[in-house]
PAMI-980467 format. One record per residue (C-alpha): z, x, y; residue in one letter. Coordinates in steps of 0.001 Angstrom, whole numbers, padded with zeros to 6 digits, always signed. Example, Ala and Ser with C-alpha at 12.3 -4.5 7.8 and 13.67 -1.06 7.14 Angstrom:
2
+007800+012300-004500A +007140+013670-001060S 
END
This chain:
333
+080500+049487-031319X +081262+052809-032221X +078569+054007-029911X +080088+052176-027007X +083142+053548-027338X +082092+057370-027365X +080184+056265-023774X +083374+055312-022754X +085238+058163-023846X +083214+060153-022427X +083146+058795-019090X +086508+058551-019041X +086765+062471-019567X +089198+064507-017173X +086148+065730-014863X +084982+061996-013901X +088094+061249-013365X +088796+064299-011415X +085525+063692-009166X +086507+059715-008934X +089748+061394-007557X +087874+063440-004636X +085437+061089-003936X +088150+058224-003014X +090946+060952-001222X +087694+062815+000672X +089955+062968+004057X +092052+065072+002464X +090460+067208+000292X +090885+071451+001022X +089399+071434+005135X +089088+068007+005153X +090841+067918+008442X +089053+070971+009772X +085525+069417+009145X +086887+066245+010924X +088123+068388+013550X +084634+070311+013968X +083120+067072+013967X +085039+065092+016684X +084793+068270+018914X +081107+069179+018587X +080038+065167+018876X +082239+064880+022241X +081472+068545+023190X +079713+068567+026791X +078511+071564+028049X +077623+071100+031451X +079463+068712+034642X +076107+066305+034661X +075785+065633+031153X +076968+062067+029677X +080484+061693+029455X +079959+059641+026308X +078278+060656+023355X +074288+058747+023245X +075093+057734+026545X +077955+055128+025545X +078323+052174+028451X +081264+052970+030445X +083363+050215+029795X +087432+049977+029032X +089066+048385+025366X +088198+044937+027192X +084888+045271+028099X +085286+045852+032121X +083394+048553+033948X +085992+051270+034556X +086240+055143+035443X +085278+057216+033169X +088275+059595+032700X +090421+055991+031529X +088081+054885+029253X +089396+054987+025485X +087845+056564+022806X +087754+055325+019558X +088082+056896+016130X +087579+054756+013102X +089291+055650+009712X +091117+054875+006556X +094025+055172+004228X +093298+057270+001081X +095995+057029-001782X +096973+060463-000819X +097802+059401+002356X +100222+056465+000831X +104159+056941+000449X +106264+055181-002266X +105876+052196-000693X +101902+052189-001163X +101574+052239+002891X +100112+054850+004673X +103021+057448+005075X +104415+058179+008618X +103705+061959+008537X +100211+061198+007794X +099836+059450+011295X +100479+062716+013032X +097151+064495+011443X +095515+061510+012506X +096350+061677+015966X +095071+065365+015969X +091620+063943+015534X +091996+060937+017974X +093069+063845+020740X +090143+066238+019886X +087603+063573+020602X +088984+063064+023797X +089659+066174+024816X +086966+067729+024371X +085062+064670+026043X +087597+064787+029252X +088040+069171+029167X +084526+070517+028782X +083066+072052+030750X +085618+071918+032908X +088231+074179+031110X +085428+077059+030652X +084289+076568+034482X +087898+077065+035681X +088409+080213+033480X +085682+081846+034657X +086575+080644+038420X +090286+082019+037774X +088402+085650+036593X +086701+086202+039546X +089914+084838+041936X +092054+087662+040640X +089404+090225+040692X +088993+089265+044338X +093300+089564+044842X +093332+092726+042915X +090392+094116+044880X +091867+092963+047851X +095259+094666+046857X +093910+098058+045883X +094556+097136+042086X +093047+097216+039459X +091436+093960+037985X +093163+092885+034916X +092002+092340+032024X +090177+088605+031210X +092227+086174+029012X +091270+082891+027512X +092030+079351+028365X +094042+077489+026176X +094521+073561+026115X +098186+073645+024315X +100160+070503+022778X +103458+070293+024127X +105061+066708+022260X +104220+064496+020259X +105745+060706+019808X +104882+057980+017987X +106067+054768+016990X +105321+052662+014043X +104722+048489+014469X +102838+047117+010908X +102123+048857+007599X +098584+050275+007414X +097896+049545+003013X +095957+051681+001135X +092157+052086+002041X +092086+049510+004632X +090004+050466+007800X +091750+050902+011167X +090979+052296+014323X +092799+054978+016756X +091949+054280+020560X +092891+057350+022521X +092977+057294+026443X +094459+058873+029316X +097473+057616+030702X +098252+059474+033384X +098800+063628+034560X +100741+065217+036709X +100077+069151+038005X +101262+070611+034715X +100793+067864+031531X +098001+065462+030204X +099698+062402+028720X +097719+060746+026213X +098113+057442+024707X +096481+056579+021238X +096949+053426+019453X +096244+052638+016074X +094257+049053+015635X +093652+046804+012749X +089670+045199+013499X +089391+041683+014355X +088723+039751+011475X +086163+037767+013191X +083825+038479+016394X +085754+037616+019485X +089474+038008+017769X +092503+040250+019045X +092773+043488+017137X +095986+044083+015521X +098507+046316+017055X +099617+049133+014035X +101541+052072+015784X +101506+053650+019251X +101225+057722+019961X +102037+059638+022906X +101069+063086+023367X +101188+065478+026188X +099154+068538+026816X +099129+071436+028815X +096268+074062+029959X +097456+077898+029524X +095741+081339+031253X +098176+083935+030114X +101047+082838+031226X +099483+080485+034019X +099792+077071+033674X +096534+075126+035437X +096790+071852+036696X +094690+068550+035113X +093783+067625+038355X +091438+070708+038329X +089948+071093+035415X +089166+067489+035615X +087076+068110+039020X +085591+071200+037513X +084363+068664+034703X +082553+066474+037311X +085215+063727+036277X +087029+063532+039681X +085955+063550+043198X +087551+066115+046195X +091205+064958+047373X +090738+063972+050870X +091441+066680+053598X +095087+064721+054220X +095785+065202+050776X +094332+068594+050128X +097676+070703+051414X +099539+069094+048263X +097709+070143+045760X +098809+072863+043829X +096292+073761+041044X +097934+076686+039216X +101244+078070+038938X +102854+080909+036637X +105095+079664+034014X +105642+079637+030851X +109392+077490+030571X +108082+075136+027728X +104643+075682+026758X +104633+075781+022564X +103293+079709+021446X +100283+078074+019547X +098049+076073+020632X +095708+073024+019708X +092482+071948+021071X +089973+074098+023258X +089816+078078+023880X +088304+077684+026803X +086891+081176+027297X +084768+079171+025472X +086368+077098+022498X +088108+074499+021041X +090645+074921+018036X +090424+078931+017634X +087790+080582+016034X +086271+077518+014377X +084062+077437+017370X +084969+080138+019559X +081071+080440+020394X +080478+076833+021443X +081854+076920+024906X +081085+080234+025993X +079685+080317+029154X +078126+082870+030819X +077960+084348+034553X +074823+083613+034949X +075309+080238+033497X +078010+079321+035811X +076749+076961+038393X +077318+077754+041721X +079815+075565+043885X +076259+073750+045442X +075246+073242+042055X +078221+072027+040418X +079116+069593+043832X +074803+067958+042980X +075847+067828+039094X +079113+065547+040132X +077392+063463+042502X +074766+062475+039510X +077421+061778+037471X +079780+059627+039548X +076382+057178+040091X +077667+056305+036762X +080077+053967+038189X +080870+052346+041384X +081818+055234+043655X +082927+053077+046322X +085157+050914+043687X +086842+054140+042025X +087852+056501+045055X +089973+059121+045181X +092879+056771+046381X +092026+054552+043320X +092010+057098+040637X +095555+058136+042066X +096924+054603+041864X +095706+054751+038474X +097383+058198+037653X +100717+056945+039459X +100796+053658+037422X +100274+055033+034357X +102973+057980+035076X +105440+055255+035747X +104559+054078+032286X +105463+057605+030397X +108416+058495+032883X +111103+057601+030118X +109264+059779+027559X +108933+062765+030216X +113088+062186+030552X +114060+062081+027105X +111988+064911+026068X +114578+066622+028893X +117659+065140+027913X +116866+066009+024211X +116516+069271+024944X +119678+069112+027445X +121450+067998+024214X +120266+070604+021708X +121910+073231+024374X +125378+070975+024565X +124267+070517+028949X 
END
């Protein structure tokens, strides 16, 4: 007996507990959430317009299991609730929901804005070289890319209890020429095959794509990425890819550095492209038309993807108004 309880004793010293500690609260251990980060951005990461715009070639299908476009297809991020993620209650806490959603949006971001970020950049170089030449000037000098977040809104439906297993389902709702609005919802599993998932929280988050101080439409970098086709010549006139501003664009910024990288330095190096590997506009029109065999062309057309876009803007219209009117109020208008 006495034996027995020194084994104990022992195990039941302040370093196993310690590691029992780390081993159960892993997800938020010192750069836990950069490691997830780097993970979710190098596993979505594509580096050219014709390469799959799933990771292992995923089937392009939507939450329900119908063929869909590509750019409104959700993508999913399984995780759990540590006890260092649990409030008084002993239910995940709400500001843990927020560093969540920072991995849900890196996955998709990075799937949906590479290459297409680092193409543009490098596009947007040589257009003002070209102006300044053109103007006697002299060029200025290159500056990154920058997908920013702007807002962030979430609200909460059922408690998510300690250690159980959910899922965040991030997809594109809708753009317009200056934001990405990006829906992710938080899902308890189906407890059996065929069953309804449960609905846990909703989050809404909009982003916007920074050169300097130019602000560079979705709509662009999207077609740079191979994920949309040309606007039609009627429609061409109307669309205004870039525009200087800088009225309410946050001063840091999340997600890629798209000189070549997503989430600063962490992987500056990973999206660097090259002159030389720049595709030409031949190249780059052959690489999209590979892709877009990946679904029914003549289903998804231009004129459907915008029906799409326009729904889905409807949707977040009374987000895109309070976010006004708040600020309206903080200035007494």
């Amino acid at each position: 007996m006495h034996d027995v309880l020194s084994a104990v004793a022992s195990l039941a010293s302040w370093r196993t507990l310690a590691i029992i500690l780390a081993l159960v609260n892993l997800k938020n251990l010192p750069f836990g959430w950069h490691l997830r980060v780097l993970y979710h951005f190098l596993r979505n990461l594509r580096f050219k317009p014709n390469d799959p715009f799933f990771p292992k070639g995923k089937a392009i299908i939507d939450s329900h299991g119908q063929p869909t476009h590509p750019i409104f297809v959700p993508c999913s991020v399984m995780s759990r609730t540590p006890l260092l993620e649990t409030d008084y209650n002993l239910h995940k806490s709400n500001s843990t929901y927020f560093s969540d959603l920072d991995i849900a949006r890196t996955a998709l971001v990075t799937r949906i804005y590479s290459p297409g970020a680092g193409i543009v950049s490098k596009e947007l170089d040589q257009e003002f070289r070209e102006a300044s030449k053109k103007e006697g000037k002299k060029a200025p000098r290159s500056k990154p890319i920058m997908v920013v977040l702007g807002s962030v809104y979430c609200t909460f439906k059922r408690e998510i209890k300690p250690f159980e297993l959910y899922e965040m389902q991030s997809k594109i709702i809708s753009w317009d020429k200056k934001w990405l609005y990006i829906q992710t919802t938080f899902l308890r599993p189906a407890k059996k095959t065929g069953g309804e998932k449960t609905l846990l929280a909703i989050g809404l988050s909009k982003y916007v794509v920074k050169k300097g101080r130019l602000t560079v439409s979705p709509e662009r970098i999207l077609r740079a990425g191979g994920f949309l086709p040309e606007r039609p010549a009627e429609t061409a006139a109307a669309d205004s890819s870039t525009s200087v501003s800088g009225v309410g664009t946050p001063a840091s910024g999340e997600g890629i550095a798209a000189s070549g990288a997503l989430d600063g330095s962490l992987a500056r190096e990973v999206l660097k492209i090259s002159e030389k590997q720049l595709p030409d506009r031949e190249a780059l029109e052959r690489e999209k038309k590979t892709n877009s065999d990946s679904w029914n062309v003549e289903e998804w057309t231009w004129e459907r993807i915008e029906q799409e876009r326009l729904r889905g803007l409807h949707v977040v219209e009374p987000y895109i108004n309070m976010d006004v009117q708040l600020e309206h109020e903080v200035h007494g208008k």
